[in-house]
N, C-alpha and C positions, 0 to 999 in steps of 0.2 A: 665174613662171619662176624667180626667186630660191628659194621653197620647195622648188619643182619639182628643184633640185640644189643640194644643202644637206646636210651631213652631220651626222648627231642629236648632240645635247649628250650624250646618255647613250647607251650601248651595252651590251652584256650580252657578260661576257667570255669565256663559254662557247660564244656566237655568233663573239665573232672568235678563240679558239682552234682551234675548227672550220673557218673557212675557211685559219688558217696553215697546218693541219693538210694542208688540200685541194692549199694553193698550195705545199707543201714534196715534196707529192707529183707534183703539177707539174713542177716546175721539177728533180725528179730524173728525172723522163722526157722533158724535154727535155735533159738529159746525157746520160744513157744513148743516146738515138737520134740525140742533134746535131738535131734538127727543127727550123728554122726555126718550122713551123705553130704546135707547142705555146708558141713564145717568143710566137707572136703575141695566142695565146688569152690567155696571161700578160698582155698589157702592157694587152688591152682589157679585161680584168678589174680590173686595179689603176686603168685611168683610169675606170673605170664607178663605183670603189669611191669615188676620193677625190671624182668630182664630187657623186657623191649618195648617198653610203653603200650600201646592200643593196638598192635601189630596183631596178638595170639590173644587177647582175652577178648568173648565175643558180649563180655558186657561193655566193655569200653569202645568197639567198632560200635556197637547197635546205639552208642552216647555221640560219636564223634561222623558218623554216615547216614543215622535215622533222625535221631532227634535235635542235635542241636542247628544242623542246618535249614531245618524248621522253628526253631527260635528268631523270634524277633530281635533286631539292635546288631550291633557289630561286636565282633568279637573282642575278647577281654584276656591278652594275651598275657601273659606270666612268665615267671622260672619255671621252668620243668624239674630243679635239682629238687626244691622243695617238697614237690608233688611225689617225687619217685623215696625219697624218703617216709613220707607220708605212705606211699605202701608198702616200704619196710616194713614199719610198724605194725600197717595192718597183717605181714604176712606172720611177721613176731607174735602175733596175739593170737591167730588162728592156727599158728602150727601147733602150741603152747597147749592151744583146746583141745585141736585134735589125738595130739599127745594124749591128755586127759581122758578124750572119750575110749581112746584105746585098750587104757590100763584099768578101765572099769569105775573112772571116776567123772562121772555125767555131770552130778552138781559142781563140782569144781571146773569143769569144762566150760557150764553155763557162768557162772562168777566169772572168768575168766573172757568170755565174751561179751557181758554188761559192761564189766569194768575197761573195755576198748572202745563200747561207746561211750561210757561217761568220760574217757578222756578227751577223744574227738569230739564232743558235744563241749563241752569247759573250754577246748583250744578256740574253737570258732567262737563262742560265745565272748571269752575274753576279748578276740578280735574285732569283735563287733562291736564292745560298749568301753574295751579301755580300760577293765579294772580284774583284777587278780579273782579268778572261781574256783573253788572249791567242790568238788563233787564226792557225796561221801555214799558209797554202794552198801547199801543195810538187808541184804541177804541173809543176815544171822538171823535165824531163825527165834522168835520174840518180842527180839531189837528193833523200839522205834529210831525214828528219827531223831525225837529230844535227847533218847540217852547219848548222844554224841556231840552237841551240842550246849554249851554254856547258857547259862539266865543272861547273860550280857547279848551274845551273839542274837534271843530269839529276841531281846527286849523286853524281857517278862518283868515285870513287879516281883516281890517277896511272896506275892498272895499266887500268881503264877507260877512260880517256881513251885510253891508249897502244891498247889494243883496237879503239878507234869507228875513230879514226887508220887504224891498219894495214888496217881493213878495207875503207877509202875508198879506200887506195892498191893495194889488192890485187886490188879488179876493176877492168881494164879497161873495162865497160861503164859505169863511172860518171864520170861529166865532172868532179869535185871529187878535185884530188891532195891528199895528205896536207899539200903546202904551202899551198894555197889553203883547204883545211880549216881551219889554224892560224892565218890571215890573217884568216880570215872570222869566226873566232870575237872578236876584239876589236874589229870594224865593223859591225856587220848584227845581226840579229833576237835575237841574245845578249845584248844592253844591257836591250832590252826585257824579255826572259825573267827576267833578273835586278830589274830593279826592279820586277816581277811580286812576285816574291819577296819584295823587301826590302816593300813596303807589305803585303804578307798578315801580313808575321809582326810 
């Protein structure tokens, strides 16, 4: 039984790029539709994955028996600890939704599934280029991008700044006035944005 669910010391990471591949695609069709169903295929997939790796989930055999053995180059062998981690997480985020979708809260279900990829999208990105990312999820409904963001962080001029400003204040349809604009800039995700900065350079 212990063998029987047990996840391998070594993985091939062409295998489990293929299945993030799968489960990114996933988890964008359960946004787009709001599905409950597809959250649920998600969450029995990541617990099939961390109990016994590629053994029960038939997204991970159709990565590790169809596709990758048709990839070109040799295999790119890994930690398996890290990977089976990695679908903790993913199973942490999906049960979290499903939860959500249960109790009648969809929008909160969907936040809660953007906000797992923008995690997993910042982790590989950082690994990729070597420097500290930030990924800031602006689902608030009015909320651009700049109100969370500092004139340092976008590189804006005085004349810029004054721009982002005025244009916050200038449509109605947006919930952020020019004053809560300039309030928000030295409390909130602008600190962050900035010591982005300060450690890259």
């Amino acid at each position: 039984m212990q063998s029987f669910l047990s996840f391998p010391d070594v993985v091939d990471e062409r295998a489990a790029r293929t299945v993030a591949t799968g489960v990114v695609a996933m988890t964008i069709l359960a946004i787009v539709t709001r599905s409950p169903i597809v959250v649920v295929v998600l969450v029995l997939g990541f617990l099939a994955r961390v109990l016994s790796g590629p053994r029960f989930s038939p997204l991970a055999l159709l990565a590790t028996r169809v596709v990758v053995p048709r990839l070109p180059g040799r295999p790119r062998l890994v930690a398996g600890t890290p990977k089976r981690f990695a679908q903790g997480m993913g199973l942490a985020f999906t049960t979290v939704s499903l939860g959500l979708h249960l109790t009648g809260h969809p929008g909160a279900a969907i936040v809660v599934l953007a906000g797992g990829l923008g995690y997993y999208f910042a982790r590989d990105l950082r690994k990729s280029v070597g420097v500290p990312i930030g990924i800031l999820n602006t689902t608030w409904g009015g909320s651009r991008i700049e109100t969370w963001m500092s004139r340092r962080a976008m590189g804006l001029s005085d004349s810029g700044w004054s721009a982002v400003v005025a244009a916050e204040a200038m449509n109605p349809r947006r919930a952020m006035s020019s004053k809560r604009l300039e309030s928000r800039r030295a409390f909130t995700m602008a600190s962050v944005a900035d010591e982005l900065l300060r450690t890259a350079t």
